[in-house]
C-alpha positions in Angstrom: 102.7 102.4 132.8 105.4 102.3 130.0 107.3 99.9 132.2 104.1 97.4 131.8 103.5 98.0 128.1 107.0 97.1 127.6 106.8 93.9 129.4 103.4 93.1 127.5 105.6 93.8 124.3 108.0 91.4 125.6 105.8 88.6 126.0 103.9 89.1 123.1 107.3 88.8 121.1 108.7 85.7 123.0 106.1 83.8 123.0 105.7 83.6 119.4 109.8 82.6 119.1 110.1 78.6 118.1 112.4 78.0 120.9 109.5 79.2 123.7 107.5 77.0 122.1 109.4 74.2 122.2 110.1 74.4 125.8 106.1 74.8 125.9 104.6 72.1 124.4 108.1 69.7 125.7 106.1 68.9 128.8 102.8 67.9 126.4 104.8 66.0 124.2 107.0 64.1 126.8 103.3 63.1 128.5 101.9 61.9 125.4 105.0 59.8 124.5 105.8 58.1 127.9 101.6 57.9 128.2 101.5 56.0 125.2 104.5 53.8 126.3 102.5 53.0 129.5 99.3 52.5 127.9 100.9 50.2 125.4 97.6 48.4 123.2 95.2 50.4 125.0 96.3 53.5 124.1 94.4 56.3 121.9 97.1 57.3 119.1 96.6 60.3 117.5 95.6 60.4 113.7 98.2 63.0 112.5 100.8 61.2 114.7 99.9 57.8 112.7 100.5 59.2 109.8 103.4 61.1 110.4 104.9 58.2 111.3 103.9 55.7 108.2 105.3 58.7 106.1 108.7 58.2 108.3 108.7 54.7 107.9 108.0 54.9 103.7 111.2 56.6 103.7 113.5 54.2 105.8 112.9 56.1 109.4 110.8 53.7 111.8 112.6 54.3 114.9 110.0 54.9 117.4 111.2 57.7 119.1 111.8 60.2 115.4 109.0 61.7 115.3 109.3 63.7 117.9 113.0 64.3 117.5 111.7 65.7 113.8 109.2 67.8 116.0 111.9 69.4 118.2 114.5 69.5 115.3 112.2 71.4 113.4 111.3 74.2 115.7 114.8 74.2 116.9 115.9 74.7 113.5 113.5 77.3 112.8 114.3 79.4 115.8 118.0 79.1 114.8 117.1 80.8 111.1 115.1 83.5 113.3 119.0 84.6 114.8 117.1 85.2 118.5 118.2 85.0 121.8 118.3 81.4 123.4 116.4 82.0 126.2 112.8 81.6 127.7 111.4 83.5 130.3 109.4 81.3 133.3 106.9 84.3 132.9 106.5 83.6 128.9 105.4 80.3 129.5 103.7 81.1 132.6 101.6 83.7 130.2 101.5 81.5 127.7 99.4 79.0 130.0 97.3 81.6 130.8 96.7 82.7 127.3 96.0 79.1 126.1 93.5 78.1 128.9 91.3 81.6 127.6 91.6 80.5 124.0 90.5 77.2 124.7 87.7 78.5 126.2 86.4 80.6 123.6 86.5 77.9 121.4 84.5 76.0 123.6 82.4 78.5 123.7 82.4 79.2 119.9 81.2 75.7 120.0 78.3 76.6 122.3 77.1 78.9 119.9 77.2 76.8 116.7 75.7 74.1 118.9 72.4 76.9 119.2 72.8 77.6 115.8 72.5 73.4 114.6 71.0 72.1 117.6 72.3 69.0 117.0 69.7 66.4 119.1 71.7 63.4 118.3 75.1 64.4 119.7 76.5 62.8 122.4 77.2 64.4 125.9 80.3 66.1 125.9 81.2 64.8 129.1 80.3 61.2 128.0 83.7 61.8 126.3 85.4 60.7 129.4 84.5 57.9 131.5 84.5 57.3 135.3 87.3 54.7 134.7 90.4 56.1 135.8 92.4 54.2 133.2 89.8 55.6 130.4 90.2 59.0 132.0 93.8 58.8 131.3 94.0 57.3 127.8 91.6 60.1 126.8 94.1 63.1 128.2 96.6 61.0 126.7 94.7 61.7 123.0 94.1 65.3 123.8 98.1 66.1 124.3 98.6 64.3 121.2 96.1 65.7 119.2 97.1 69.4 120.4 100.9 68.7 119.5 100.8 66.3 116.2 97.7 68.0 115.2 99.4 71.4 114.9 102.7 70.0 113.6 100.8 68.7 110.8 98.4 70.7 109.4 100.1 74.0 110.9 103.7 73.9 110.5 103.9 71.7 107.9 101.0 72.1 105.5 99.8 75.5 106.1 103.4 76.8 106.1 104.4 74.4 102.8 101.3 75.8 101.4 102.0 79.2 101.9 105.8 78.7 100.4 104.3 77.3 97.4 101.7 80.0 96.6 104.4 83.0 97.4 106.5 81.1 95.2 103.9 81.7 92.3 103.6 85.0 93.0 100.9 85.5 95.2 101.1 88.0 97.7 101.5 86.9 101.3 98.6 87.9 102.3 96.2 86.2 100.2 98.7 83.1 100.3 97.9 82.9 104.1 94.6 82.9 103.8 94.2 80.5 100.9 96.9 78.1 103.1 94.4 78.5 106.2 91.4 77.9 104.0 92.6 75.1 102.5 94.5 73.1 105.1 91.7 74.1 107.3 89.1 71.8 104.9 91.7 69.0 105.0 91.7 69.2 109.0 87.8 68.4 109.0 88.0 66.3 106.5 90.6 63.7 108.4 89.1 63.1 111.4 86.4 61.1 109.1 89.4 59.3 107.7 91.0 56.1 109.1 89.3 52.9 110.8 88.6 54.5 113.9 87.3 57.5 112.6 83.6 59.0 112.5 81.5 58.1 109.9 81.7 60.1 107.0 77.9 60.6 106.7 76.8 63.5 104.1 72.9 63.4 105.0 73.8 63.2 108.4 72.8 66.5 110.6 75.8 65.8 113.1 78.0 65.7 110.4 78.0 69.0 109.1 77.4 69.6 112.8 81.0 68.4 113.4 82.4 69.2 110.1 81.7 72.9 109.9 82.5 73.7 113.9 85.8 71.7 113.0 86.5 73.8 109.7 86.1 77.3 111.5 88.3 75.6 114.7 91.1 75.0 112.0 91.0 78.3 110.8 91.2 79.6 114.2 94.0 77.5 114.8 95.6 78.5 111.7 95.1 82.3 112.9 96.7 81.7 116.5 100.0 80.0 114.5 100.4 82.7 112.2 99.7 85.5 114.5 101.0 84.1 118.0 103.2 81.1 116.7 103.0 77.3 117.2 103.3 76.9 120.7 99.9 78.7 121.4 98.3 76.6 118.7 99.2 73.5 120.1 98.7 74.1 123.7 95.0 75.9 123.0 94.4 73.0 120.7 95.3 70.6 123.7 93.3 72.8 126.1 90.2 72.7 124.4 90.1 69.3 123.6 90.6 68.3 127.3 88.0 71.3 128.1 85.0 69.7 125.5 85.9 66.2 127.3 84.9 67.6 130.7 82.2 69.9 130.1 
């Protein structure tokens, strides 16, 4: 009995280290990359990666392949400044699979309950979200890898931990700092998948709207909650899990 609590110690402690999650979402990002590659025109970029990249290219760095070299710098960096071992366990990220595939599905079923709660008649099918075409089937997964990875590495490890260094820098305390960074990077995370040329129409009479808008406010809180409390790679790998989840059922 001690013997298991230990290991499920173990594991709760690696899996939140940068360098496990690094070597989690590699696979994720390596997919999305080469998929887009493959793709080429046809491909569905991800928002937070577009922009990303047009901040990279305002400051001189266009090179195609940065961005995720920044990604992989960054949590490599970070796990350096945490001074722990550089390894990772095959059972970590074996349990870390595991642990995203149940998250994901209590946020799809989080959005089953809001859904009773707005019943919102004029929403489309979930599974309308992916197509019988093969080649639409895979530029949709495509999205969803991105969106789980660039997603996260936005508004979680960049704002929400830039927002929380700013506030403890005035003074207040880390706890309400978290929470105000969660809050507030959690709005801006509804609010941008309205923004852009291929985004949803930004409709404040609509039903489906605050449909969307609220269910993705409380999803970026609980994303925010899973990177504070169990670390990036479970964000980003239950973000990419329930987006490919919603798209099937």
């Amino acid at each position: 009995m001690k013997q298991a609590n230990s290991n499920g110690v173990d594991y709760w402690v690696q899996s939140q280290r940068p360098l496990a999650s690094l070597v989690f979402i590699a696979p994720l990002l390596a997919t999305y990359e080469l998929g887009v590659l493959l793709l080429g025109p046809s491909a569905i970029r991800n928002g937070a990666d577009v922009w990303l990249r047009q901040v990279l290219e305002l400051i001189g760095f266009g090179q195609y392949f940065l961005l995720p070299a920044v990604c992989v710098c960054i949590l490599l960096g970070w796990h350096h400044t945490t001074r722990q071992p550089w390894e990772v366990a095959p059972s970590v990220l074996k349990g870390m699979v595991c642990e995203c595939v149940l998250l994901a599905i209590g946020l799809r079923f989080l959005l089953h309950l809001q859904s009773g709660l707005f019943d919102p008649s004029a929403a489309p099918p979930p599974a309308a979200l992916l197509a019988a075409d093969a080649h639409e089937t895979a530029r949709r997964l495509v999205g969803f890898l991105g969106a789980g990875v660039y997603e996260e590495l936005l508004f979680r490890l960049i704002l929400l931990s830039s927002v929380v260094w700013v506030l403890r820098s005035l003074d207040m305390a880390p706890g309400a700092s978290v929470f105000t960074a969660a809050l507030s990077t959690s709005l801006f995370f509804a609010l941008a998948h309205y923004i852009g040329p291929h985004a949803e129409a930004l409709d404040w009479q609509s039903h489906w709207f605050w449909f969307t808008f609220v269910f993705r406010f409380l999803a970026g809180m609980f994303f925010s909650l899973l990177f504070v409390i169990r670390g990036f790679g479970i964000a980003a790998g239950a973000h990419a899990g329930y987006d490919i989840l919603v798209g099937i059922w």
